[in-house]
N, C-alpha and C positions, 0 to 999 in steps of 0.2 A: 071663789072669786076674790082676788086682789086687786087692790090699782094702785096705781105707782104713778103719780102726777108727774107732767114734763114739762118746761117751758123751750124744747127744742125746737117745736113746729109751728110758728107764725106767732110766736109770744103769747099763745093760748092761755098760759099758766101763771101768769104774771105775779100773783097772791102769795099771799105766805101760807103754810100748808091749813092753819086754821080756816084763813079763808076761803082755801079751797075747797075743805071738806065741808066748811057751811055753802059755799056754791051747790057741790054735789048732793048733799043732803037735802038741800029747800028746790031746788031746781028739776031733779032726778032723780030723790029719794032714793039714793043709792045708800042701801045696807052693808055692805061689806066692806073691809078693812081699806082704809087709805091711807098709805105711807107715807114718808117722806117725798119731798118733791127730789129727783135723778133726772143724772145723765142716762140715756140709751144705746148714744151715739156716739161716736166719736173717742179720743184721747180721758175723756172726762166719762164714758159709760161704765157703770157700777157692773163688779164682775157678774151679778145675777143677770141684766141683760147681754153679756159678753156668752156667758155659757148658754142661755135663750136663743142667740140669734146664731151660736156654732151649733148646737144642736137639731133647728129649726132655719137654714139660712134664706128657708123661701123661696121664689120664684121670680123675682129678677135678678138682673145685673148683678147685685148686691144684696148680703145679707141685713145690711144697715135697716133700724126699724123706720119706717115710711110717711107715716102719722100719728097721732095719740091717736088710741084706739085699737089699736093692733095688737092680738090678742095670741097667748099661747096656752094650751094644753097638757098640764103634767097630768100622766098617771100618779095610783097611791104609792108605786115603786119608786118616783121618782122621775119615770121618763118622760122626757119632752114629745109629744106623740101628736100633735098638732099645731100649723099656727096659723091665726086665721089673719086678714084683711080687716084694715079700718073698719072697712063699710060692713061687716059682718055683722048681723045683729043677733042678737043675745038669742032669740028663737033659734035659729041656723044653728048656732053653740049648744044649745040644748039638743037639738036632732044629735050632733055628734056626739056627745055625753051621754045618750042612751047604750052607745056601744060601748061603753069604759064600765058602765054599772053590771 
């Protein structure tokens, strides 16, 4: 598990990454690596989410990613072999990561 902070979607991310990783840590005791805060979308999207969202483009209209939260799936290979929905929760993601082990 990675995260990659955004302030794309309704100014959620407003903080500077410090602050957001003390958000995440005291709020949601999230353990895993938090990055730099990125683009996703748009002119401004870092090329890891550009190769994310061509590999994975989803299920609507658009590949473009939707909300924070939205989540993808690499193999140990490398490949992009899932991508889930905001509202997806962490449990849901582990049911499908039984079939990757």
């Amino acid at each position: 598990m990675l995260g990659f902070p955004c302030n794309q979607f309704g100014v959620q991310e407003p903080g500077s990454d410090a602050e957001i990783l003390d958000f995440a840590t005291s709020k949601f005791d999230v353990t895993f690596p938090m990055f730099h805060k990125i683009e996703v979308n748009g002119d401004g999207a870092v090329p890891l989410y550009k190769w994310l969202k061509a590999e994975q483009p989803g299920a609507g209209d658009s590949a473009e990613i939707t909300w924070n939260f939205e989540k993808f799936l690499v193999d140990g290979a490398g490949n992009v072999v899932e991508r889930f929905a905001p509202t997806t929760t962490p449990e849901q993601v582990a049911e499908t990561l039984r079939q990757y082990r």
